[in-house]
Kinemage of the C-alpha trace (Angstrom):
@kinemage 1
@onewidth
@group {chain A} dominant
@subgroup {mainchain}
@vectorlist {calphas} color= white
{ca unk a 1} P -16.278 -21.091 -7.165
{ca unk a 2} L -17.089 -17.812 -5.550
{ca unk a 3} L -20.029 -17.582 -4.002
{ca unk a 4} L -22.643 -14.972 -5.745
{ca unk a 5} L -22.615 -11.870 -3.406
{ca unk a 6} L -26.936 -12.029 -3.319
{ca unk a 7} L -26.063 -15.438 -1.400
{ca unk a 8} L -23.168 -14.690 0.373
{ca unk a 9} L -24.159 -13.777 4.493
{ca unk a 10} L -21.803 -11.572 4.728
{ca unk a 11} L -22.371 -9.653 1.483
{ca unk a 12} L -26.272 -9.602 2.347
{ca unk a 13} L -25.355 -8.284 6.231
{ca unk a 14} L -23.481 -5.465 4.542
{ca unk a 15} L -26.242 -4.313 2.077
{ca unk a 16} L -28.828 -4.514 4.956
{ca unk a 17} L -26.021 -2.262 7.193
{ca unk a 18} L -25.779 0.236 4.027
{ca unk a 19} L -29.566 0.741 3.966
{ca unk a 20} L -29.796 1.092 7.584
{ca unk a 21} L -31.342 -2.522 9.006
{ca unk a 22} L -28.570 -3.884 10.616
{ca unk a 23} L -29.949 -5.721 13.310
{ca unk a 24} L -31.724 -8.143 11.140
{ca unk a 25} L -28.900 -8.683 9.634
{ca unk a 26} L -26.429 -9.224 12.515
{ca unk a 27} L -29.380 -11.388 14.886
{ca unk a 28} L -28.193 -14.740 13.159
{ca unk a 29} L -24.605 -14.209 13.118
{ca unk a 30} L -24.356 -12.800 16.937
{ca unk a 31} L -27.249 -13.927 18.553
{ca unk a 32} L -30.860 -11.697 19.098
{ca unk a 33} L -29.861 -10.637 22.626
{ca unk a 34} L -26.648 -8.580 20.932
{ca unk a 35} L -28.347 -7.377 18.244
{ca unk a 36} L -31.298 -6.061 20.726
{ca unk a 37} L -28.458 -3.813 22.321
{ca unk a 38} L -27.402 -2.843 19.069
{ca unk a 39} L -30.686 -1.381 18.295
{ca unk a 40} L -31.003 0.334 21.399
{ca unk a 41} L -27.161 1.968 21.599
{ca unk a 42} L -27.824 2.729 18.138
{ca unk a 43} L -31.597 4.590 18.864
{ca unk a 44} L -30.132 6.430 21.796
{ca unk a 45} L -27.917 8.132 19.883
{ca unk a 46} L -30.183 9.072 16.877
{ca unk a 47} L -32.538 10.384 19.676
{ca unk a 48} L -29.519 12.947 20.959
{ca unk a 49} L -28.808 13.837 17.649
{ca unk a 50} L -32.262 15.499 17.552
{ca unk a 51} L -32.265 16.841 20.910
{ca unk a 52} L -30.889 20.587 21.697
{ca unk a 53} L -29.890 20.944 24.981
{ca unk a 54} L -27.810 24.471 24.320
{ca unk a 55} L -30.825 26.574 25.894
{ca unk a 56} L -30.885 24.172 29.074
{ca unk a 57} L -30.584 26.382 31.866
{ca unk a 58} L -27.245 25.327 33.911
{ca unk a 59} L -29.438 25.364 37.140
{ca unk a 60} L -31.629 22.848 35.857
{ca unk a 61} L -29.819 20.655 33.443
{ca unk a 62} L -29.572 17.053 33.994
{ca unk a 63} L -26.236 15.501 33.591
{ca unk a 64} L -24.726 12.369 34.639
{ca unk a 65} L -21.339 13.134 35.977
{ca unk a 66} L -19.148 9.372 34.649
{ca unk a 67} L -15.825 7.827 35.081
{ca unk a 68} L -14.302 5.300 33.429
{ca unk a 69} L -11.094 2.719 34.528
{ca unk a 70} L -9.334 1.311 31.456
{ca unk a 71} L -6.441 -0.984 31.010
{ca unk a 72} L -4.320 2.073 29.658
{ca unk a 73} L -4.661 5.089 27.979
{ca unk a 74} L -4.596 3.642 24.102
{ca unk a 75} L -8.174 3.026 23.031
{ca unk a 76} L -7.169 2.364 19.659
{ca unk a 77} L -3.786 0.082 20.432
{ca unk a 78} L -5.838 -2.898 22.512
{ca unk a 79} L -6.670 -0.702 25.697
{ca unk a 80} L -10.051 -1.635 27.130
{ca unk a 81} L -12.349 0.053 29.412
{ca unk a 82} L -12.422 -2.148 32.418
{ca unk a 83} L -14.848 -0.263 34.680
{ca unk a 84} L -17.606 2.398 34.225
{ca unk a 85} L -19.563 4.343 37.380
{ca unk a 86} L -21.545 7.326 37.193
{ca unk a 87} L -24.162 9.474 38.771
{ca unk a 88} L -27.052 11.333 37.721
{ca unk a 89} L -27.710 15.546 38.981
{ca unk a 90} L -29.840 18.182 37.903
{ca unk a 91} L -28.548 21.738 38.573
{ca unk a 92} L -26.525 21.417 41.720
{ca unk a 93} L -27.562 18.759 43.827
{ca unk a 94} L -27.934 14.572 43.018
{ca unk a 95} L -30.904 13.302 41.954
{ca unk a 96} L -32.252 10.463 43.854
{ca unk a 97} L -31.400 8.057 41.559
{ca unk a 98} L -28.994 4.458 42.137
{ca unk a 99} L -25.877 5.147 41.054
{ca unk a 100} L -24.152 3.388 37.909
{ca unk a 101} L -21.481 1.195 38.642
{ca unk a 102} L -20.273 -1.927 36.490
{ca unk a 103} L -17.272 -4.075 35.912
{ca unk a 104} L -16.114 -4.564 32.197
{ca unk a 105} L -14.417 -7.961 30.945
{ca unk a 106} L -11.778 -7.005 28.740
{ca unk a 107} L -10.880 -9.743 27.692
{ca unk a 108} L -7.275 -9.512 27.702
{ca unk a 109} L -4.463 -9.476 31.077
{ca unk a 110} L -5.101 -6.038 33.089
{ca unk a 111} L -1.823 -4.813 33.269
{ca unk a 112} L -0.050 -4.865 37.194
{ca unk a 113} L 0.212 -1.448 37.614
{ca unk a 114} L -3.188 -0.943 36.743
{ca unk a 115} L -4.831 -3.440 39.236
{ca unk a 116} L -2.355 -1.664 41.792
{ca unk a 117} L -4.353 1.675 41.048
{ca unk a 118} L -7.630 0.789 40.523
{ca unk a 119} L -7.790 -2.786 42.590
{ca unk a 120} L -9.546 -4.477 39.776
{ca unk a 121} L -7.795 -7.821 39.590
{ca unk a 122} L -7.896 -9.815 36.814
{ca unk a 123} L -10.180 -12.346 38.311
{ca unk a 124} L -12.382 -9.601 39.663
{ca unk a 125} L -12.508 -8.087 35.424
{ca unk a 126} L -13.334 -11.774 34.011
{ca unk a 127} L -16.407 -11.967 36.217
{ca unk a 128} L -17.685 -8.327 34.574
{ca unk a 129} L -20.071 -8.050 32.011
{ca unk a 130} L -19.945 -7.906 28.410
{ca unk a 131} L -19.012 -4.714 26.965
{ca unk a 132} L -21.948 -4.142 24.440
{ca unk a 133} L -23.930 -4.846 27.429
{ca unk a 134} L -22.517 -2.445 29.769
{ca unk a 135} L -22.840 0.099 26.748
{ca unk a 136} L -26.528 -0.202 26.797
{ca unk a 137} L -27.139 -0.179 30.600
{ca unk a 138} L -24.828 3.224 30.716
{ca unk a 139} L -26.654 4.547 27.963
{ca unk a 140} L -29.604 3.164 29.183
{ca unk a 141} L -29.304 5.047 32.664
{ca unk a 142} L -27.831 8.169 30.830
{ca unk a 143} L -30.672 8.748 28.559
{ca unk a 144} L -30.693 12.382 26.837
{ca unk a 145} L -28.645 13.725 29.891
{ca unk a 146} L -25.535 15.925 29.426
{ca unk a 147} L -22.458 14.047 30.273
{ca unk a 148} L -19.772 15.641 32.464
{ca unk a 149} L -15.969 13.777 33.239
{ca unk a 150} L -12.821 15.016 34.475
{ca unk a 151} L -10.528 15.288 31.999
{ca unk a 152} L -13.135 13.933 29.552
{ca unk a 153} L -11.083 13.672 26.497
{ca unk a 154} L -9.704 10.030 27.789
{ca unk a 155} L -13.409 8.956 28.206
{ca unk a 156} L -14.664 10.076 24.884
{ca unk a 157} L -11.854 8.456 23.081
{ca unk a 158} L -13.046 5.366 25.217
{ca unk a 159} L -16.167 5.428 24.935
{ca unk a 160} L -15.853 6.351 21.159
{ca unk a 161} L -13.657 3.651 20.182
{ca unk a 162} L -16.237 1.268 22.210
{ca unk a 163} L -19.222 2.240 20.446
{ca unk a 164} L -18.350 1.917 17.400
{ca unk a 165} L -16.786 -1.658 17.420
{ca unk a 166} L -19.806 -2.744 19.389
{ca unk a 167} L -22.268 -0.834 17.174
{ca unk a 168} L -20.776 1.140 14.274
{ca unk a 169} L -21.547 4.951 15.896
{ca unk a 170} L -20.174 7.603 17.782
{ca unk a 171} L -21.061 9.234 20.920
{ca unk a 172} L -22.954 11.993 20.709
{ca unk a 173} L -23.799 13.468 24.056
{ca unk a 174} L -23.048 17.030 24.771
{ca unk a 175} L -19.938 16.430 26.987
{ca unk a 176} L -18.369 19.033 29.795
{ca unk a 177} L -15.044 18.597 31.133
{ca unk a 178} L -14.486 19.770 34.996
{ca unk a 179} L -10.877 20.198 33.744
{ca unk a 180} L -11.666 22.868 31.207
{ca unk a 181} L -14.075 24.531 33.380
{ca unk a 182} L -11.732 24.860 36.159
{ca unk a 183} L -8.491 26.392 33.730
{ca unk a 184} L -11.441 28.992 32.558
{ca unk a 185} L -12.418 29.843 36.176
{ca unk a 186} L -8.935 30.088 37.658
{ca unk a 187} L -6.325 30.363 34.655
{ca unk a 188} L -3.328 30.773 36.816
{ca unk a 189} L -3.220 28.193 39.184
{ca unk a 190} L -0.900 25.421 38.055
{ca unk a 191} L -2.516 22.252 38.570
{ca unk a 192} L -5.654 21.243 37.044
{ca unk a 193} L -5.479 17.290 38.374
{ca unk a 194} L -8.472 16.055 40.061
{ca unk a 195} L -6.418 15.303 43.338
{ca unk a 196} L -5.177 19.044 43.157
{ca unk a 197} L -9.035 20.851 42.490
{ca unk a 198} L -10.488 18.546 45.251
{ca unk a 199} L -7.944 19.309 47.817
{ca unk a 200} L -8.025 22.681 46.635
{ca unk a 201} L -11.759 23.372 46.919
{ca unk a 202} L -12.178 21.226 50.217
{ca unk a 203} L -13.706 18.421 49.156
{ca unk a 204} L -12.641 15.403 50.431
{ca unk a 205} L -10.852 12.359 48.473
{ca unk a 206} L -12.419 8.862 49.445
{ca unk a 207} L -11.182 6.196 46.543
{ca unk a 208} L -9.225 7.551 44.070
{ca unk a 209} L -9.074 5.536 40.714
{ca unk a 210} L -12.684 3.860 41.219
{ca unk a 211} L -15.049 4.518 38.546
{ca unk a 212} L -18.167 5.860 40.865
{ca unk a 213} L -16.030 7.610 43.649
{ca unk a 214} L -14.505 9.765 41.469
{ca unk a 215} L -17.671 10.360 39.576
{ca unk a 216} L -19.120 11.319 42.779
{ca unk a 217} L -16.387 13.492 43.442
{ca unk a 218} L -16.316 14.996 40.205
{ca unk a 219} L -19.931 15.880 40.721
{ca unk a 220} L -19.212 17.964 44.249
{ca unk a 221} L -15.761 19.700 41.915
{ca unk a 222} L -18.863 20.024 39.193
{ca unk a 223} L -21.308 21.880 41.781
{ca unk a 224} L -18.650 24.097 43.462
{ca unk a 225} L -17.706 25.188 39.922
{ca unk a 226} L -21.567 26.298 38.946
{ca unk a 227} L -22.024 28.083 41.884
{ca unk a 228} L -19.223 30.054 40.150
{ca unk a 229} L -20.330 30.527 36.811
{ca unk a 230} L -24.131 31.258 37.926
{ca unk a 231} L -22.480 34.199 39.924
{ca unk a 232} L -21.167 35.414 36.316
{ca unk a 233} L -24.465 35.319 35.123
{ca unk a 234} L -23.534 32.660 32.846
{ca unk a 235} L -27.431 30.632 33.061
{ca unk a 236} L -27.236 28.558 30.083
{ca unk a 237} L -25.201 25.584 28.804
{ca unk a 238} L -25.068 27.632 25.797
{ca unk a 239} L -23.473 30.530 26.982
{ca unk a 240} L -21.151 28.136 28.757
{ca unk a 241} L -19.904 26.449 26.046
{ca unk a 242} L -19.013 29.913 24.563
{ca unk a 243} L -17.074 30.948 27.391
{ca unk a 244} L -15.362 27.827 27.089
{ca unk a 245} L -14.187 28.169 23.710
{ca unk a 246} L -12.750 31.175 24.475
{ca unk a 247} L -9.962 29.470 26.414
């Protein structure tokens, strides 16, 4: 016989996630420790939701400039982020802040072409943390703060797909893209890779294909860029953003 739905776990986790207490709900069937994260991924981003950081002047905003190694480029098909590194800055220069840098468990084989490019080995990844976990520290150390990638829309799909298995939302940071930036500030050049803008605008190229050093070096790419747009008398993320839409 069917059990009636009022007794049924399941049926009573899904009315609780309909009226908006899911962590009561999913405490017993994950543990409290998961469903503490939960909460906290899931009060981050109501908290962004509410903040407006469009009249944040560009030579004061706070950003953390993030990378992210996965084991492909399918979020969606069984691709998993594998590594996550980032570092915080306000207007043009790094705060003085540790940076982020975590190992993921994916649970599933890292491809061998991948541990060739990023030197995560497989035994290296099953030591990592959980991925709910690493969620909440990133979030944790990101706080209200603009987020800023190369290439970002690999990340967001990432971190997208990520956040809402682990906790049923979507990220909702304000996100820049170096890439975009730098085909708005220099439309004819042909190649908008990281390698290519670093080389191109001096900076030099430690570790390619690890989560923090190219956050770092997307941050120096990030700061020769804003020196840039400040002399177009572009001052606002705002204003940015409009530019940017443009192209």
């Amino acid at each position: 016989m069917k059990e009636p739905k009022g007794n049924n776990p399941m049926g009573r986790m899904w009315h609780l996630y309909k009226m908006g207490g899911i962590t009561p709900a999913l405490a017993s069937m994950m543990g409290s420790s998961n469903a503490q994260q939960m909460a906290f991924i899931r009060s981050i981003s109501r908290e962004q939701r509410k903040e407006s950081t469009l009249d944040t002047p560009l030579s004061e905003m706070e950003a953390v400039v993030f990378d992210l190694e996965t084991t492909g480029f399918y979020p969606y098909g069984g691709d998993e982020i594998i590594s996550v590194g980032g570092v915080r800055i306000r207007g043009g220069e790094f705060e003085e802040a540790e940076p982020f840098y975590r190992l993921v468990n994916p649970k599933r084989r890292i491809p061998k072409h991948i541990v060739e490019l990023t030197g995560i080995t497989n035994e290296m990844a099953e030591k990592g943390g959980e991925l709910m976990q690493v969620l909440h520290d990133f979030l944790d150390f990101t706080g209200r703060r603009v987020l800023i990638a190369h290439a970002s829309g690999h990340d967001k799909q990432f971190l997208n797909s990520a956040l809402w298995r682990t906790s049923k939302i979507h990220l909702t940071h304000r996100v820049l893209d170096t890439m975009m930036i730098a085909k708005w500030l220099d439309p004819k050049r042909g190649e908008y890779d990281l390698d290519s803008l670093l080389e191109s605008g001096g900076i030099e190229i430690t570790e390619r294909h690890h989560a923090l050093h190219d956050a770092v070096m997307t941050a120096k790419l990030y700061f020769s860029f804003l020196k840039r747009i400040l002399g177009r008398q572009i001052l606002s993320l705002g204003d940015l953003y409009a530019y940017l839409s443009r192209h």
